[in-house]
One Martini backbone bead per residue (centre of mass of N, CA, C, O) as a GRO file, in nm:
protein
  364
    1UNK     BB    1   0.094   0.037   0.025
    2UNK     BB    2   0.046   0.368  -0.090
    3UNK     BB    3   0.077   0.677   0.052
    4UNK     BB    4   0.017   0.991  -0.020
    5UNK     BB    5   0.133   1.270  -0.110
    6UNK     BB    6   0.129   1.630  -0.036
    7UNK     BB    7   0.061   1.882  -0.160
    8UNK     BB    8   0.204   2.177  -0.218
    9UNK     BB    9  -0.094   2.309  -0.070
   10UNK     BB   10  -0.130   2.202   0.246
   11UNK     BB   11  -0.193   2.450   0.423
   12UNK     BB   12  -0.399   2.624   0.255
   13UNK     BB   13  -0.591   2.345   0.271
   14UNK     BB   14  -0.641   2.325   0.550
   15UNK     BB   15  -0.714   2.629   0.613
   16UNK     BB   16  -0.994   2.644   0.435
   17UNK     BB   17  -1.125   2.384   0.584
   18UNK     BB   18  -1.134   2.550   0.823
   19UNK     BB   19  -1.299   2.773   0.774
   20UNK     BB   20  -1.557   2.616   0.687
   21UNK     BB   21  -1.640   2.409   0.956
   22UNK     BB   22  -1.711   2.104   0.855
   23UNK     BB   23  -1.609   1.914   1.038
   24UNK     BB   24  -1.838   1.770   1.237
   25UNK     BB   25  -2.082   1.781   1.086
   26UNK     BB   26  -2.382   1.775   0.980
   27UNK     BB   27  -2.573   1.664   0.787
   28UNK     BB   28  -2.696   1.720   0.445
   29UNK     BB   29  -2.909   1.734   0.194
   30UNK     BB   30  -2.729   1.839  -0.064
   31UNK     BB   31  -2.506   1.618  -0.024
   32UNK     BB   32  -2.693   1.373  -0.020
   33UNK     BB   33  -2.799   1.446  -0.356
   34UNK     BB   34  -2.510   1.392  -0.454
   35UNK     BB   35  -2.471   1.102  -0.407
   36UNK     BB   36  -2.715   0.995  -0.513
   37UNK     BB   37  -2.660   1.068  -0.788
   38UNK     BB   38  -2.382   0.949  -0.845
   39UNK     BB   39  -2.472   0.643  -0.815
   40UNK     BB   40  -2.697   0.646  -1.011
   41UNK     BB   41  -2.538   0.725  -1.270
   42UNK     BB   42  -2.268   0.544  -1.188
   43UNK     BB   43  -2.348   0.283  -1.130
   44UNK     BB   44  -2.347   0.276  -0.790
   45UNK     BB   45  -2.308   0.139  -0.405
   46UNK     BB   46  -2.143   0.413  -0.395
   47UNK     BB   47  -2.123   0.728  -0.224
   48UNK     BB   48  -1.887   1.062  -0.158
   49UNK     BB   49  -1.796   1.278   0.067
   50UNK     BB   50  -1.443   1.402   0.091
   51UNK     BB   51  -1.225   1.484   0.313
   52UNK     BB   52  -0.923   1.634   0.399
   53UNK     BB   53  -0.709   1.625   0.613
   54UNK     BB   54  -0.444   1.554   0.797
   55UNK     BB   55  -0.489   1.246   0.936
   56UNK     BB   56  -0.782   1.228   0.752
   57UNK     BB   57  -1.125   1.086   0.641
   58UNK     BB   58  -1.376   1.261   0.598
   59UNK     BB   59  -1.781   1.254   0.556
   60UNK     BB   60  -1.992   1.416   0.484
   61UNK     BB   61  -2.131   1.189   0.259
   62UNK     BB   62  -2.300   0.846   0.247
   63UNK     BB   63  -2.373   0.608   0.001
   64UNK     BB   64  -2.416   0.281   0.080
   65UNK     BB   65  -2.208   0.343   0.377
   66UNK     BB   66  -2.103   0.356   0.751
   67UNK     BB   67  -1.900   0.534   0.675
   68UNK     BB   68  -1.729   0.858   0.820
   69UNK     BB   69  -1.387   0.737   0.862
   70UNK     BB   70  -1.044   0.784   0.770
   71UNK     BB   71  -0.750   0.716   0.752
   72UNK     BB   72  -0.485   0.918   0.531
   73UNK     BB   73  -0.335   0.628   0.419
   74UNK     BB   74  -0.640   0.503   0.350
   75UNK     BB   75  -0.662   0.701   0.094
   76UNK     BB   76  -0.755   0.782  -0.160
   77UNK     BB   77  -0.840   1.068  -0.238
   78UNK     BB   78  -0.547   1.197  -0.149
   79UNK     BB   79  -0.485   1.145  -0.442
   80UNK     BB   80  -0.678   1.297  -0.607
   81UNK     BB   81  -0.616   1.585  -0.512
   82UNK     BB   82  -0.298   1.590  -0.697
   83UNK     BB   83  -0.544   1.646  -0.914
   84UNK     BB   84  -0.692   1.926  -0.992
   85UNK     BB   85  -0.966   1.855  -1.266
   86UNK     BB   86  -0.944   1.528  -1.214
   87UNK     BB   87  -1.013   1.243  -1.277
   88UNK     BB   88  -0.994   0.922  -1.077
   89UNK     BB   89  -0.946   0.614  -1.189
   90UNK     BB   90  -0.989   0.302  -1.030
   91UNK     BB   91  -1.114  -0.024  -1.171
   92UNK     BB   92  -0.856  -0.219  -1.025
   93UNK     BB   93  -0.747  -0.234  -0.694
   94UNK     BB   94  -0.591  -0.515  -0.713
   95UNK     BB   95  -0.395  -0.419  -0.941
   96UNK     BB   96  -0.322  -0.190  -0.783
   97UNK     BB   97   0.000  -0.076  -0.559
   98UNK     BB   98  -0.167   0.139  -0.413
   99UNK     BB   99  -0.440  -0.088  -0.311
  100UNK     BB  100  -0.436  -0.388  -0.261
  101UNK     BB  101  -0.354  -0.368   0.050
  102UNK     BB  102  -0.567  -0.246   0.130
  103UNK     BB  103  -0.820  -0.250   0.385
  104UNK     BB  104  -1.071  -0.157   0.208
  105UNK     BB  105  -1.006  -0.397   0.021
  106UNK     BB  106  -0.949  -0.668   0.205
  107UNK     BB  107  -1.212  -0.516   0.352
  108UNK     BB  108  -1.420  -0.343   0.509
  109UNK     BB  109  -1.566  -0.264   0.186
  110UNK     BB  110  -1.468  -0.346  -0.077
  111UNK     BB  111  -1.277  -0.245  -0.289
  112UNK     BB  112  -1.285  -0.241  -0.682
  113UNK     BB  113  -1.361   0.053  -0.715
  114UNK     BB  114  -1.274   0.389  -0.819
  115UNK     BB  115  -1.359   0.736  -0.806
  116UNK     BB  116  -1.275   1.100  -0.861
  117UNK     BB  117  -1.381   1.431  -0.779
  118UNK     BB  118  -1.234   1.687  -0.720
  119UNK     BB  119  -1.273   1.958  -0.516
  120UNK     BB  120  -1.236   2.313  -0.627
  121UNK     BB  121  -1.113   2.619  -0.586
  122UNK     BB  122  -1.083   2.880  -0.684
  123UNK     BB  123  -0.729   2.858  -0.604
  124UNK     BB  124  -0.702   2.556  -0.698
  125UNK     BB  125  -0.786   2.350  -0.467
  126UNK     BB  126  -0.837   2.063  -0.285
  127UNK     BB  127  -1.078   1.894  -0.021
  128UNK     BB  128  -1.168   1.691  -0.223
  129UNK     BB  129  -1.446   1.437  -0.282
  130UNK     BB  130  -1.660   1.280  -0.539
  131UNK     BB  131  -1.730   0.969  -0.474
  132UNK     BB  132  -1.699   0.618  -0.637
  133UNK     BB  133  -1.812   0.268  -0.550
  134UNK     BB  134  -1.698  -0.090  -0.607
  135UNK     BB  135  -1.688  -0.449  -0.550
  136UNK     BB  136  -1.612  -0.411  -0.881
  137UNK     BB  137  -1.499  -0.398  -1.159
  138UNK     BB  138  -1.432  -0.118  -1.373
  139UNK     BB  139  -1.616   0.149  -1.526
  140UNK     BB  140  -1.660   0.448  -1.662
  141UNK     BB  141  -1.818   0.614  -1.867
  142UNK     BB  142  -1.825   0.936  -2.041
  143UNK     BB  143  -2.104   1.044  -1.900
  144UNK     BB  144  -2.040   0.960  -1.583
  145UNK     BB  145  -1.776   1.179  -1.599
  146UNK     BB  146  -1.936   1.414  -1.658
  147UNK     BB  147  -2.134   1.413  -1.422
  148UNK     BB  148  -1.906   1.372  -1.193
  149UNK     BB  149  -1.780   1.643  -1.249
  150UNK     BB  150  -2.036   1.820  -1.224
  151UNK     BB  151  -2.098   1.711  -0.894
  152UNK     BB  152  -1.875   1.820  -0.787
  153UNK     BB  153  -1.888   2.117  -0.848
  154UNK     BB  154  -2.147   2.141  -0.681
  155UNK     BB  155  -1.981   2.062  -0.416
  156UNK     BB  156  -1.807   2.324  -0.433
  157UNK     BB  157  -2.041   2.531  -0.407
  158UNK     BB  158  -2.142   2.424  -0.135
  159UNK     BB  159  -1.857   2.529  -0.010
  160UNK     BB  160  -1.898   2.801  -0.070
  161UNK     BB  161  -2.172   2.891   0.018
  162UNK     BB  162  -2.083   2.836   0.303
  163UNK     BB  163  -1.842   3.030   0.365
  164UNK     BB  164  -2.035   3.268   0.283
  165UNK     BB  165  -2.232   3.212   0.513
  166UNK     BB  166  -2.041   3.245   0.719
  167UNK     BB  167  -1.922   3.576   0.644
  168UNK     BB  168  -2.194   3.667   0.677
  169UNK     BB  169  -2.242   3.598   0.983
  170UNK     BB  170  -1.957   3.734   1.108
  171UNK     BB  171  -2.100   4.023   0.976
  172UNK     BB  172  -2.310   4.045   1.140
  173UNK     BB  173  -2.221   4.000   1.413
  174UNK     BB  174  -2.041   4.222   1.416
  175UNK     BB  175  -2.243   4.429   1.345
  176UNK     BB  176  -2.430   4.374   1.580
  177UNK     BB  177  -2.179   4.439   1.814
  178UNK     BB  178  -2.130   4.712   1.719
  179UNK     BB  179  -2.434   4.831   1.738
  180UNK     BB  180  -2.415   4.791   2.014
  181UNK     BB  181  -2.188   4.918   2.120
  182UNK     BB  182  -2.304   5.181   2.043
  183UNK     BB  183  -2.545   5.206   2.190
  184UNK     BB  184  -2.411   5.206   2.452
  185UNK     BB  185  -2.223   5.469   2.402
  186UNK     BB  186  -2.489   5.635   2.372
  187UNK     BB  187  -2.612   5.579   2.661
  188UNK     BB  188  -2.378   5.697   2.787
  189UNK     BB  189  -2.389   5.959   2.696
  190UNK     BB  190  -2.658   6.040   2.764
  191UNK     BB  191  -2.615   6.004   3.035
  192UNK     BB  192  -2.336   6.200   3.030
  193UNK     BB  193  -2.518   6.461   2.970
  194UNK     BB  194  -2.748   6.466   3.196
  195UNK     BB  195  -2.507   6.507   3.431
  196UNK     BB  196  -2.419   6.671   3.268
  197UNK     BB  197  -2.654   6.922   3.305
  198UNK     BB  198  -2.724   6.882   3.601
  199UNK     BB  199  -2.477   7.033   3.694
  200UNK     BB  200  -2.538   7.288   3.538
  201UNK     BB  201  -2.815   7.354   3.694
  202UNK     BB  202  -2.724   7.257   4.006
  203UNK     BB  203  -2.676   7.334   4.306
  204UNK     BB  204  -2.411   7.173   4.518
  205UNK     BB  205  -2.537   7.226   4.765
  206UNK     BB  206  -2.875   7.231   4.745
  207UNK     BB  207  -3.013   7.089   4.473
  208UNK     BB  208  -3.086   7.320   4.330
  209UNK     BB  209  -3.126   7.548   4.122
  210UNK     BB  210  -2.941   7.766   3.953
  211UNK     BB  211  -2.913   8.061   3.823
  212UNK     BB  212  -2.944   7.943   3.515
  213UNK     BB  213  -3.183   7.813   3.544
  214UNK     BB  214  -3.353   8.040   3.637
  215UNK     BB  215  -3.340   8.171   3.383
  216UNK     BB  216  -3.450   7.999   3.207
  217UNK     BB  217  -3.715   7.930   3.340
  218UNK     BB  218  -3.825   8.275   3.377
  219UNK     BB  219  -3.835   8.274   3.036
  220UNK     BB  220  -4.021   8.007   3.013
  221UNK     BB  221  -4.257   8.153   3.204
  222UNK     BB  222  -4.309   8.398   3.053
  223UNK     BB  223  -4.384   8.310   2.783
  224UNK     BB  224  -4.626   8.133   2.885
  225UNK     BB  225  -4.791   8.373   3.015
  226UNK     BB  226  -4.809   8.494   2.738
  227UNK     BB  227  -4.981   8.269   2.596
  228UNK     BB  228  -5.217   8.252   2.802
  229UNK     BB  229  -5.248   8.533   3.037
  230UNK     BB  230  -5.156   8.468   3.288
  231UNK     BB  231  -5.017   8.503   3.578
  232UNK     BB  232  -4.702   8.600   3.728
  233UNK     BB  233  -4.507   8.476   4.001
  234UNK     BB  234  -4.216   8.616   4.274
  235UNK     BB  235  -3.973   8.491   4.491
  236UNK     BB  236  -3.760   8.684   4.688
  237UNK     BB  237  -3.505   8.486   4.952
  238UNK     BB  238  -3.368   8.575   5.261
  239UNK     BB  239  -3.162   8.550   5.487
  240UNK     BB  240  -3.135   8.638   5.785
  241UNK     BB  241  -2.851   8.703   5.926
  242UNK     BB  242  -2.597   8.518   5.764
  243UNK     BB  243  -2.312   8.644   5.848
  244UNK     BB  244  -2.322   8.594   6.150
  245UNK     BB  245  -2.361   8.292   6.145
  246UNK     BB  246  -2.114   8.258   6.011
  247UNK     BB  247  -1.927   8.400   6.197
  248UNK     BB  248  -1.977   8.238   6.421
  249UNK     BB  249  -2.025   7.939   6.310
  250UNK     BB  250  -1.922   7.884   5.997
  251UNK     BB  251  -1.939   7.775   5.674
  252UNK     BB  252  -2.013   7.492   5.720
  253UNK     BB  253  -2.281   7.540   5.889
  254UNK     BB  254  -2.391   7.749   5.695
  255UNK     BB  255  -2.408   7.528   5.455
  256UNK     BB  256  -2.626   7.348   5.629
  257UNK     BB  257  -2.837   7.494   5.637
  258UNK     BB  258  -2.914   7.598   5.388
  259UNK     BB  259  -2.998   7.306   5.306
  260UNK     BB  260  -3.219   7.321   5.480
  261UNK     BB  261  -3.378   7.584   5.389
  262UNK     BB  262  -3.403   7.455   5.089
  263UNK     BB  263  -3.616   7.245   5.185
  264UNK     BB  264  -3.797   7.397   5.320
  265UNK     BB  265  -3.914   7.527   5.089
  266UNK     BB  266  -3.959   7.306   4.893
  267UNK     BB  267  -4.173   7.162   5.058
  268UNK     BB  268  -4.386   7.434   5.038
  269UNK     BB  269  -4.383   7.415   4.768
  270UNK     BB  270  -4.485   7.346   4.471
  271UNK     BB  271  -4.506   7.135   4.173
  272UNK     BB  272  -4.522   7.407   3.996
  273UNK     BB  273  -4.257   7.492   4.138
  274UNK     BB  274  -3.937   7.707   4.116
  275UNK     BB  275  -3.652   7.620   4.292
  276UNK     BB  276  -3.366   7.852   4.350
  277UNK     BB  277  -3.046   7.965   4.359
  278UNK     BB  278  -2.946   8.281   4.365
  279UNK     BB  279  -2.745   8.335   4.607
  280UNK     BB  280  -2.618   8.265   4.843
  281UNK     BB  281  -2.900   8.340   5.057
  282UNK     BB  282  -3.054   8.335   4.814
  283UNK     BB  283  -3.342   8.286   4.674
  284UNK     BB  284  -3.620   8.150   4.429
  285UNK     BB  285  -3.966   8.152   4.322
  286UNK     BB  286  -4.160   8.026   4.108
  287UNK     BB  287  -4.528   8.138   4.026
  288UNK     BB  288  -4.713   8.020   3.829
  289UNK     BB  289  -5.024   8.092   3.790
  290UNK     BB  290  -5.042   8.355   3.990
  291UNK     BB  291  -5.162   8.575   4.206
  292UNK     BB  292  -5.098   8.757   4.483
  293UNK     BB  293  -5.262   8.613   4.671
  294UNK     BB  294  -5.133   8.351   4.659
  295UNK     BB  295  -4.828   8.457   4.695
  296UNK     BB  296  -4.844   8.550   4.945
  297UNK     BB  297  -4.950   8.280   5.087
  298UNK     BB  298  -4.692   8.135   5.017
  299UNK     BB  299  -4.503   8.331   5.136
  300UNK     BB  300  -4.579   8.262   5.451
  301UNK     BB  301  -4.543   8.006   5.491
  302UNK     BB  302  -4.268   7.962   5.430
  303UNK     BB  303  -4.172   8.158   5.689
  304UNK     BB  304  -4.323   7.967   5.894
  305UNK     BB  305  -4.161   7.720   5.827
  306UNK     BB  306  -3.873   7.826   5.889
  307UNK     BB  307  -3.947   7.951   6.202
  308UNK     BB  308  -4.076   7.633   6.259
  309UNK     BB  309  -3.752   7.508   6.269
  310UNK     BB  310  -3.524   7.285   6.352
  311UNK     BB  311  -3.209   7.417   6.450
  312UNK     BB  312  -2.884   7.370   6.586
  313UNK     BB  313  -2.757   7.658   6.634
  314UNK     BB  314  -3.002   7.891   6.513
  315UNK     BB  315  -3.267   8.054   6.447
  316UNK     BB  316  -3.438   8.111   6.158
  317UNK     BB  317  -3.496   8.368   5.892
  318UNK     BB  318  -3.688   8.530   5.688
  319UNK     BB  319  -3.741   8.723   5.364
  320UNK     BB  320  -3.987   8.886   5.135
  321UNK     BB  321  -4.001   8.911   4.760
  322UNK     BB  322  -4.279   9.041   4.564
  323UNK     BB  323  -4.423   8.934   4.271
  324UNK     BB  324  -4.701   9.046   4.012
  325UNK     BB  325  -4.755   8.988   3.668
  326UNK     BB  326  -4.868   9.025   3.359
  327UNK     BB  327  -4.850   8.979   3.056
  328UNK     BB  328  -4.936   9.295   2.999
  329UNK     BB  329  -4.664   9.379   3.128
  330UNK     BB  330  -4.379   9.573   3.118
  331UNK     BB  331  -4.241   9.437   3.328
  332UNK     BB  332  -4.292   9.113   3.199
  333UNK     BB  333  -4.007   8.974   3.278
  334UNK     BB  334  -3.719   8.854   3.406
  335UNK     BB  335  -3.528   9.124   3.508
  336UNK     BB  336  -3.739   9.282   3.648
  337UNK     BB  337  -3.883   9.074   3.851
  338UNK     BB  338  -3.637   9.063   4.012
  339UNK     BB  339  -3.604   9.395   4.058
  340UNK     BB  340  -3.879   9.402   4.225
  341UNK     BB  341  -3.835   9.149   4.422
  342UNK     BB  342  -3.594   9.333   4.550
  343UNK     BB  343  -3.756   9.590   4.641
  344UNK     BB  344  -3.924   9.383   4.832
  345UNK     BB  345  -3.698   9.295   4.991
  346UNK     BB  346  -3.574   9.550   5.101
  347UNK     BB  347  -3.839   9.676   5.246
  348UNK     BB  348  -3.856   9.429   5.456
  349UNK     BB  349  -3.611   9.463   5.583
  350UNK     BB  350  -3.649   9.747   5.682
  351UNK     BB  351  -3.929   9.636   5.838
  352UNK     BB  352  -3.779   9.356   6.014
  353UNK     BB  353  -3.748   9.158   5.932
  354UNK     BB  354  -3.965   8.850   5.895
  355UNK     BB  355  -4.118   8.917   5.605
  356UNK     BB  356  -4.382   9.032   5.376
  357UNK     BB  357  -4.333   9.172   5.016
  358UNK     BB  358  -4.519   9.362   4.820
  359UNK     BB  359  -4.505   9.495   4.518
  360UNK     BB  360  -4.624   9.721   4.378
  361UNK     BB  361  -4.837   9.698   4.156
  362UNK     BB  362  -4.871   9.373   4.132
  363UNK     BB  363  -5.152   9.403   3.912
  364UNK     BB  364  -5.079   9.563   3.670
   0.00000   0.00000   0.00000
C-alpha cells in the first residue's frame, strides 16, 4: 500500500478547510442529494463526499456505506486531490500496486472499483473528491465521468456557498457586536450628557437649581405666562443675618444651613413651583399661573415654615420679596421680575425683616 505524498499547497488547503469548519459538521440534506445523483448516474452502490484533513478523511455525506471516516494514509481520495480538476479512477483497485494491500480493499467494504472527482476551490486547491465505489472491477463510461465531474463541481459550490454564508454570519454578527456596542457607548454618552446637564443646572451645595437654570426656567415662565395670558408671579427669599450666622458659626455650618433652609422652601411650594438659589443665601421660587393674593400666601407659609423649623445651632428666618404681574405688564419680563422682587425683598428688610413685602402696583 502506497499512501499519498501532501499537495505542494498542503497548509493553504488545510486552511482553507479549517475556514469552513465543515469537518464533524451535521448531515445536510444538500450533500445527501448529491452523493444520491453520483452513484444513481454512475451506477455504483456507493458514493462519499470525502474532505481530507490533516491525518484522516472525513465523510460529509455517505451513500450506500455506514464509514465515517477513515485515516488518510488509507484514503484514495488523497492521491486524487493530488492532480485537482481531473477524476482519478482505478478499474480494479486489486490490481493497482497503490491499492492493493490497502485494508478498505482486503477488508470491509471492499472496495474494487474507485472514481473521485476533486472539490476544487476558486484558488485551485481540492478539499476532497465526489467518489463513487463498486464491489466489482469496471469503469465509468464517458457520460457518468461528465456527469461526476458536473457533480463535483456542484459540491464544490455548495462549499463555497457555505464559506459564504459563514463570512455572511460572522460580519452580521460583527455588525450585531459593532451596533450594540454603539448602542451602548450612545447610552452612555446620553446618560453621561443628562449628569453634566444636572450638574449645570443644579446647584452643588443645596440641589436645587443653579442661577442659569433659575435665568431660563424665569425666560421660559414669562413665556408661557405671554402665551396663555395668566398672572405670573416671583417669590425673591433671603435669609436673616446669615453673615452674622457664617462669621458666629463658621461657613460649614453655615452650609449646612442653607442646605436645611432650601429643603424647607422646596418643601412648602407646589409641585409646579420652579425653586432655585439665587446667590449665597437668597433662594428664588417662580410660581406661573400665580395672582397676588396666591403669592402672597405661598410666601407666608413659606417664612412660617422657615420660622418653625428646628435649626442646630441658632434659629433662621427668612424675608420675602413678591412680585406679581400680568402677562400684558410692560415690566413682566425675566429681568425687571428680579429687580421688581429685589425692591419688595428690601422693603421687607428696611421694615424688620422674618416678613413678606408684595412689589408696588403688584397687578397691574
Amino acid at each position: 500500500m502506497k499512501s499519498a505524498a501532501a499537495p505542494d499547497n498542503e497548509r493553504e488547503r488545510l486552511e482553507a478547510l479549517r475556514i469552513l469548519a465543515i469537518l464533524d459538521s451535521v448531515p445536510e440534506q444538500a450533500f445527501d442529494d448529491l452523493t444520491l445523483l453520483a452513484a444513481t448516474l454512475c451506477d455504483t452502490p456507493m458514493a462519499l463526499v470525502s474532505l481530507i484533513d490533516a491525518d484522516r478523511q472525513w465523510f460529509k455525506s455517505h451513500y450506500g456505506t455506514e464509514l465515517q471516516q477513515t485515516a488518510r494514509e488509507l484514503s484514495f481520495c488523497a492521491h486524487a486531490i493530488l492532480v485537482p480538476g481531473e477524476i482519478m479512477e482505478v478499474p480494479d483497485t486489486a490490481a493497482d500496486q497503490r491499492f492493493a494491500d490497502n485494508p478498505l480493499v482486503l477488508d470491509g467494504p471492499r472496495i474494487r472499483f474507485y472514481a473521485g472527482a476533486p472539490l476544487v476551490t476558486d484558488e485551485g486547491g481540492a478539499l476532497g473528491t465526489l467518489c463513487v465505489l463498486d464491489h466489482r472491477p469496471r469503469r465509468l463510461q464517458s457520460r457518468q465521468r461528465a456527469a461526476l465531474l458536473a457533480l463535483a463541481r456542484q459540491a464544490a459550490a455548495q462549499l463555497k456557498l457555505r464559506s459564504m454564508h459563514r463570512a455572511l454570519e460572522a460580519a452580521l454578527e460583527s455588525a450585531l457586536t459593532y451596533q450594540n456596542e454603539l448602542e451602548e457607548y450612545q447610552s452612555r454618552l446620553r446618560r453621561l450628557n443628562m449628569q453634566l446637564h444636572a450638574q449645570a443646572i443644579t446647584d452643588p451645595l443645596t440641589g436645587l437649581y443653579n442661577r442659569l437654570a433659575l435665568t431660563q426656567q424665569l425666560n421660559h415662565a414669562v413665556a408661557r405666562s405671554q402665551r396663555s395670558g395668566e398672572m405670573l408671579s416671583l417669590l425673591l427669599i433671603d435669609a436673616d443675618y446669615f453673615k452674622s450666622y457664617n462669621d458666629h458659626f463658621g461657613h460649614q455650618i453655615g452650609d449646612e444651613a442653607l442646605r436645611q433652609l432650601a429643603q424647607v422652601i422646596r418643601a412648602a411650594a407646589r409641585e409646579s413651583d420652579v425653586v432655585a438659589r439665587y446667590g449665597g443665601e437668597e433662594f428664588v421660587v417662580i410660581l406661573p399661573a400665580t395672582d397676588g393674593d396666591g403669592a402672597r400666601a405661598l410666601a407666608e407659609r413659606i417664612r412660617a415654615d422657615v420660622q418653625a423649623a428646628r435649626w442646630d445651632h441658632r434659629d433662621l428666618t427668612i424675608s420675602i420679596g413678591v412680585v406679581t404681574r400680568s402677562a400684558a405688564h410692560p415690566r413682566c419680563t425675566a429681568e425687571l421680575l428680579i429687580q421688581d422682587a429685589d425692591v419688595a425683598l428690601y422693603r421687607a428688610k428696611d421694615a424688620g425683616r422674618n416678613r413678606v413685602v408684595a412689589a408696588e402696583r403688584a397687578e397691574s
